[in-house]
N, C-alpha and C positions, 0 to 999 in steps of 0.2 A: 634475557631479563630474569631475572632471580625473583618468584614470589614466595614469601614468609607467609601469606595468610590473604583472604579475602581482601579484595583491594578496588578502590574507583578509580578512574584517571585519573581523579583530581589529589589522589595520593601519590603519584608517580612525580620526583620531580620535575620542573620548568622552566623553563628561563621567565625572567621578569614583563616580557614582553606581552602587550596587553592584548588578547584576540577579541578577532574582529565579530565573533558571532559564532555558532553553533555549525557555520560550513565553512569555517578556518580551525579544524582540530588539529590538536597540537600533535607532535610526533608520537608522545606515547599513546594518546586515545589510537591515532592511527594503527598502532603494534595492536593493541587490543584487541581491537575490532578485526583485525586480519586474523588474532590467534583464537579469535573465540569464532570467523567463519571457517577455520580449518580442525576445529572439533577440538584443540589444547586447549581451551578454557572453556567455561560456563556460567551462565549468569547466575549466583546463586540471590539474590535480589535487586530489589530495583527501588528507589528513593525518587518517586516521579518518572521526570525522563533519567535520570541517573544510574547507572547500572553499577552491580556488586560484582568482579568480576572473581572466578578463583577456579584451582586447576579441574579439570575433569571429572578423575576418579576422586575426589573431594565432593564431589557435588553428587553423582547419579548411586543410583541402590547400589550395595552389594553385592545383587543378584543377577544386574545388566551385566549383560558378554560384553566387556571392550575389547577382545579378538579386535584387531581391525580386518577390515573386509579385502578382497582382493580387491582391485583396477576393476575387473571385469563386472565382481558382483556388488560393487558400487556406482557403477555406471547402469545397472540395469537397477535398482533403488529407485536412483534419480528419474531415469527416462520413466518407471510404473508410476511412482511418486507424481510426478509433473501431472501424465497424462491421466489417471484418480483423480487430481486438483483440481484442474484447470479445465479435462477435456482435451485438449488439445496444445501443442508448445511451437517452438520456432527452436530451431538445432540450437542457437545461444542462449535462448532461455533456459533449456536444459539445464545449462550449468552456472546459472544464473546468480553472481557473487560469488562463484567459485573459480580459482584463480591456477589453475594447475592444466597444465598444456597436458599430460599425459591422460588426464581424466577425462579432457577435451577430446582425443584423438577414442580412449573407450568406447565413449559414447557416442560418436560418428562411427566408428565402426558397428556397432549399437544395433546403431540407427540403421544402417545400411544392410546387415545380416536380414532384422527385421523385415526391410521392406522386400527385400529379394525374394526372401521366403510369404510376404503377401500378409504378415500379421498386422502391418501400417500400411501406410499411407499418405503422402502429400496432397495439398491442395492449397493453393493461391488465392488471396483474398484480394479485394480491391485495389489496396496500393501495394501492391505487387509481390508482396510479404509472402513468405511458403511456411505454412503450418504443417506440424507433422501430428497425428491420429491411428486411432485403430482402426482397424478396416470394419468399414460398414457404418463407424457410428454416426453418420450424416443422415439415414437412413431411419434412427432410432425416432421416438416419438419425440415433441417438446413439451417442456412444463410449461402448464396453463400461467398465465402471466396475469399478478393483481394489479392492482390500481393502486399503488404503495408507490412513495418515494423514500431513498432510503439515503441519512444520511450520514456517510460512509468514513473511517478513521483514515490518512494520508498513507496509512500502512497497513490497510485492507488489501487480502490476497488477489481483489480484484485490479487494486491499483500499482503496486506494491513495482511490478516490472513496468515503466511507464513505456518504452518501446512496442512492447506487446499493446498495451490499453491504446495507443496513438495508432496502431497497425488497424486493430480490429472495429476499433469504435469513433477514429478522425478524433478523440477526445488528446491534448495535448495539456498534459497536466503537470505542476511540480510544486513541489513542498515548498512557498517562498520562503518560508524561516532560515533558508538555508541563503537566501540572496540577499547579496547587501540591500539593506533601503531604497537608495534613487533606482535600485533596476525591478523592482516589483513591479508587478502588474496587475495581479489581481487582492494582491494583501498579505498580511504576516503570515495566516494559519489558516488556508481554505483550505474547508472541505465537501468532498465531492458529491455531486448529487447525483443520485440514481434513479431514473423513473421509467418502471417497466422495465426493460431491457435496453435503455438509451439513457447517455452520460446527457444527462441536458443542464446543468448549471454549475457553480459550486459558489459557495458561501464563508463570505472571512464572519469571524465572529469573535464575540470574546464573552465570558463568564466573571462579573463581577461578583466574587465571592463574599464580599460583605454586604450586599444590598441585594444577595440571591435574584438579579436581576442577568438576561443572558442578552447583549447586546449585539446585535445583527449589523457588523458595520458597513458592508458591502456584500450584494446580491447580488450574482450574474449568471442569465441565463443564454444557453447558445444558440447563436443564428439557426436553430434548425425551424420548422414547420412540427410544429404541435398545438394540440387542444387546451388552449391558455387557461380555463376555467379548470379541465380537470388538473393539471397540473400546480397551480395555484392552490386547488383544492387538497392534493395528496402532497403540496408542501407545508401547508398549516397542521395538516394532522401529524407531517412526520415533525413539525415545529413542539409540539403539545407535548408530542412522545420523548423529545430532545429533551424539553423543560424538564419534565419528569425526572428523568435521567442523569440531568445536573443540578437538579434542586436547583432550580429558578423558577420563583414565583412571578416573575412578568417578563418582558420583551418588549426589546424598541428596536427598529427598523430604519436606516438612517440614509441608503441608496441601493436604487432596483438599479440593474440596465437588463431589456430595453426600458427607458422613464416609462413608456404608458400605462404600465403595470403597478408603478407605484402606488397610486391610492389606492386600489385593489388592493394587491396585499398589505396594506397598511389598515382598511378596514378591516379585512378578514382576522388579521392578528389583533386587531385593539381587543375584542373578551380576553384577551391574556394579559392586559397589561399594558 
């Protein structure tokens, strides 16, 4: 592909054929997207979700080393990178959107010098998933946990690998914007809810921007065992905090599950609107 200058998808040419949504991208979004996760392009802006794409050394300082790195000390990047992030990875997470079997085999090898020498460590989670970590940091203190819910963008680092989020948390989650219509399940644009340390619900909504009104069209919380009040409770505040956020002056509420919740937070939310 030849770029002349800063360029979006939708300047690349296409056939006349009419897509079906946002998870039928066309071949050249596809190039795109593969040359901007292999470091040959960069987003120099973004128009919404729309992205500006254009080469490399066009877009970063000066002053930045583009030297590329070896095999070796881009696979140790990655593996520091992850486990700084996240705390803890799963050997494919590592290399997670990156598509290069040689990188693949670095960082197994990596992984493996590491652990022989005793600087990591495995350990297996519920469904049956092997994390890899530093040694000792299970051992480390935890942070005191508020009484906040937080709610979360579909491309928050916590959500972001959903394989991972399903391993650790039984939380099974996906962006439906990307699923045709009749196979939805939970809504166009849910997003996730965080309360305390447990994925407990997510929320389709929408932002009517001329009547600065934020409309809640489905609410759903998961089959677990929690304290309905406080939860309810640290949903409205992170409700207030959202309005704010999106410049909306009121809120409507249109379907909880489970239903017995619905008046509840339907009272709770009416001072907003």
């Amino acid at each position: 592909m030849k770029i002349t200058g800063p360029l979006r998808s939708r300047d690349v040419g296409t056939s006349s054929i009419k897509r079906a949504g946002w998870w039928d991208w066309k071949p050249a979004k596809k190039a795109l997207e593969q040359l901007y996760m292999q470091g040959d392009l960069m987003v120099s802006d973004r128009d919404g979700f729309q992205k500006t794409y254009d080469l490399t050394e066009r877009v970063l300082p000066s002053h930045v080393n583009l030297q590329m790195p070896s095999m070796e000390e881009y696979a140790a990047h990655l593996v520091d990178q992850q486990l700084s992030c996240h705390g803890f990875a799963s050997l494919k997470g590592l290399t997670y959107l990156r598509r290069n079997a040689e990188l693949r085999k670095a960082v197994n090898a990596l992984v493996n010098e590491r652990l022989a020498q005793g600087d990591l460590e495995k350990v297996k989670v519920s469904s049956g998933d092997e994390f890899i970590l530093e040694r000792g940091a299970l051992e480390r203190s935890l942070p005191r946990l508020k009484e906040r819910m937080l709610i979360l963008s579909p491309f928050d680092n916590s959500v972001i690998q959903r394989e991972r989020l399903k391993a650790l948390f039984q939380y099974d989650y996906q962006l439906e914007c990307y699923v045709p219509e009749p196979k939805r399940q939970y809504g166009y644009f849910c997003l996730p809810l965080l309360y305390r340390d447990e994925f407990v619900g997510r929320m389709d909504c929408k932002v009517h921007r001329k009547t600065s009104h934020l409309e809640i069209k489905n609410l759903y919380f998961e089959p677990h065992t929690f304290d309905e009040h406080r939860v309810v409770t640290a949903f409205v505040e992170a409700i207030v905090q959202f309005c704010h956020f999106q410049k909306s002056d009121s809120v409507s509420l249109n379907a909880v599950q489970p239903e017995h919740l619905t008046q509840r937070l339907r009272s709770a939310l009416k001072p907003l609107g």
